[in-house]
C-alpha positions in Angstrom: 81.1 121.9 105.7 77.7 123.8 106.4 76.1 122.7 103.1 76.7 119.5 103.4 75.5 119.6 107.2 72.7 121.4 106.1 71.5 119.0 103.5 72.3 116.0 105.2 70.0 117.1 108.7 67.4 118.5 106.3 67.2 115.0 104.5 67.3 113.3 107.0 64.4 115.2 108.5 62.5 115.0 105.6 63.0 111.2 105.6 61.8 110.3 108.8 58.9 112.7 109.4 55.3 111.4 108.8 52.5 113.6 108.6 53.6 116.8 106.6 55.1 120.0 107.5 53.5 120.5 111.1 55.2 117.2 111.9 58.6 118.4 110.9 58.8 121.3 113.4 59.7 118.8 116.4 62.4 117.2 114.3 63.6 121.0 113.3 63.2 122.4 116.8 65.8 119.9 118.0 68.3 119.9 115.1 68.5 123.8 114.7 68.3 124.4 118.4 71.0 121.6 119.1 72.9 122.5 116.3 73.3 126.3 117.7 71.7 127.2 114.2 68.9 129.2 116.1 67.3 130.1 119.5 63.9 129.2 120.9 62.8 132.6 119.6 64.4 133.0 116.2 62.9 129.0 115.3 59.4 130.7 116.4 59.7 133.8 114.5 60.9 131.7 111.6 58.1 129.5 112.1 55.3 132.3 111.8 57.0 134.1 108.5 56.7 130.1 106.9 53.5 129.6 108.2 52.5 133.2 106.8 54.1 132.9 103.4 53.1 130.8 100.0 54.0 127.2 100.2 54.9 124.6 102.5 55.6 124.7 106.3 58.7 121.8 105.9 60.4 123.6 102.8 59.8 126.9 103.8 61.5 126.7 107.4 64.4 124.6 105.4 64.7 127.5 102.8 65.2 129.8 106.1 67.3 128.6 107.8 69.4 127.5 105.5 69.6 131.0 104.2 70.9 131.9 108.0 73.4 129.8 107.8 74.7 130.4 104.4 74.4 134.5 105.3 76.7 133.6 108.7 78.9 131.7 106.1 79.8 134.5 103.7 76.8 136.6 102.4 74.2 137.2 100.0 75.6 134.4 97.7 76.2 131.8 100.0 73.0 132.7 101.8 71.3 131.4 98.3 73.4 128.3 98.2 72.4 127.2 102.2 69.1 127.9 101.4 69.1 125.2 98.1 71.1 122.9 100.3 68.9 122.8 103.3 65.1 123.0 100.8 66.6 120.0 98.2 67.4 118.4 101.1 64.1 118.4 103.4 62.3 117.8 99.7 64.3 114.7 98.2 63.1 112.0 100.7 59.9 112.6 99.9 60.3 112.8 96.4 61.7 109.6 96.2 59.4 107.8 98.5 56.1 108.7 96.7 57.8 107.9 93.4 58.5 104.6 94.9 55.1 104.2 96.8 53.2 105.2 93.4 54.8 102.8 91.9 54.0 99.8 94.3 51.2 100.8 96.5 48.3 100.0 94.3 50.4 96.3 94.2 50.8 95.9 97.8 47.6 98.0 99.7 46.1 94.8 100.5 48.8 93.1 102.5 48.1 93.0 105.8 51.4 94.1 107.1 51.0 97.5 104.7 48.2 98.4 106.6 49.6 97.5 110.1 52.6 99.9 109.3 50.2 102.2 108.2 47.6 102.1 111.2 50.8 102.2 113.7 51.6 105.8 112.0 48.8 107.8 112.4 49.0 108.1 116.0 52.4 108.9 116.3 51.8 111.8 113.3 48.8 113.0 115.4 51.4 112.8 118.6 54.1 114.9 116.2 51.6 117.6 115.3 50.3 118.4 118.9 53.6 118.4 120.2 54.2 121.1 117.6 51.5 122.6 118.6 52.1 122.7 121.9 55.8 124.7 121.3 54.2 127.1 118.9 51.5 127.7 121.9 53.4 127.7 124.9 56.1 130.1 123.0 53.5 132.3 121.4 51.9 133.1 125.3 55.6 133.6 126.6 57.1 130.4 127.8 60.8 131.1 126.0 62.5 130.0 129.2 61.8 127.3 131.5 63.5 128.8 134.1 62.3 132.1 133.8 58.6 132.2 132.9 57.3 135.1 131.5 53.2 135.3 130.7 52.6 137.7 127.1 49.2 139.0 128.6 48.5 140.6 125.2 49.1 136.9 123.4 47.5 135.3 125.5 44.2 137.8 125.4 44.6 137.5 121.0 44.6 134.2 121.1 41.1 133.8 123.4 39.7 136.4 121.2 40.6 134.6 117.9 39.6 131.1 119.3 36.1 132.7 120.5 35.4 134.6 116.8 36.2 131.1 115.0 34.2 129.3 116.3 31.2 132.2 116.4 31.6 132.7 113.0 31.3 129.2 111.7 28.1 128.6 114.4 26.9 131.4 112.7 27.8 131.3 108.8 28.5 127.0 108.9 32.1 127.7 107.8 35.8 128.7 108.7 37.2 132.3 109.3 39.3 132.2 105.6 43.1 131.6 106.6 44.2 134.4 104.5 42.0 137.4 106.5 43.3 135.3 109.6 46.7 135.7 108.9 46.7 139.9 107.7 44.4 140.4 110.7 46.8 138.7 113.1 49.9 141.0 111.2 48.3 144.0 111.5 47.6 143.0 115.2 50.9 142.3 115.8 52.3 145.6 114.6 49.9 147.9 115.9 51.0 145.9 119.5 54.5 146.5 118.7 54.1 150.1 118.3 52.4 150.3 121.2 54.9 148.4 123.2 57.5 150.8 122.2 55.9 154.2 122.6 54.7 152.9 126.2 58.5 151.8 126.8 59.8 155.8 126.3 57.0 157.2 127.9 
């Protein structure tokens, strides 16, 4: 059944994904996309609304596309219950881990072996995290299709632009653009290139 599918490949997501939410989108990219769940371009347009809306990265993609799949299902309803199945699922791993690690890491921080494990996960979180960055990049400037590659000019040119005022602004005023102007700047952007696109496309 869905749910359960949905659940179980959300847990097990959640349980072996270091590194928070940015991490997970590898894992989620090749379970959704493998899973027919979503295309390259619906998991990046899913990715932007969770990156642009309150709360975690991780449980807001789960609550997403678990909603999808619950909608395809049989409506409204059932688009509530995949999206419960799919967020309890991508949050109970971690629940349960920090309630055991809070109980025992204080106990065992010092043993050698602890810190090896721990030492021998950084890097492969840091490795997670640009390889999601990387997909969210290559996507945003218009690589959807290996075979076909097809440059976003206009992505590409917002993207410069943005890079070029963050790093101004902090040489100037010795700290980050806020996220939140970032993020209705970039909306606003991206409708006023929409409209654009279209009324160029009937002309």
């Amino acid at each position: 059944m869905i749910f359960l599918e949905l659940f179980l490949t959300f847990f097990k997501i959640g349980l072996f994904t270091f590194g928070g939410g940015a991490a997970m989108i590898p894992l989620i990219q090749q379970e959704a996309i493998s899973r027919a769940w979503l295309t390259e371009s619906e998991l990046l347009s899913f990715i932007a609304i969770s990156e642009s809306t309150p709360g975690p990265i991780a449980i807001n993609m789960a609550t997403f596309v678990g909603s999808s799949q619950g909608q395809l299902f049989g409506g409204p309803v059932w688009a509530a219950v995949g999206s419960l199945c799919a967020t309890l699922g991508v949050v109970m791993p971690s629940f349960i881990i920090i309630l055991i690690i809070a109980k025992m890491f204080t106990k065992f921080a010092e043993y050698k072996v602890v810190r090896t494990i721990l030492n021998t996960i950084r890097p492969i979180v840091v490795g997670m995290i640009i390889a999601a960055g990387a997909f969210l990049m290559f996507n945003a400037i218009g690589f959807i299709n290996v075979n076909s590659i097809d440059i976003n000019i206009v992505s590409i040119i917002l993207t410069a632009v943005i890079a070029v005022l963050m790093f101004l602004y902090k040489k100037i005023f010795k700290k980050s653009i806020p996220v939140i102007q970032l993020i209705c700047c970039s909306a606003v952007i991206g409708i006023v290139t929409y409209i654009i696109e279209k009324v160029a496309a009937v002309i």
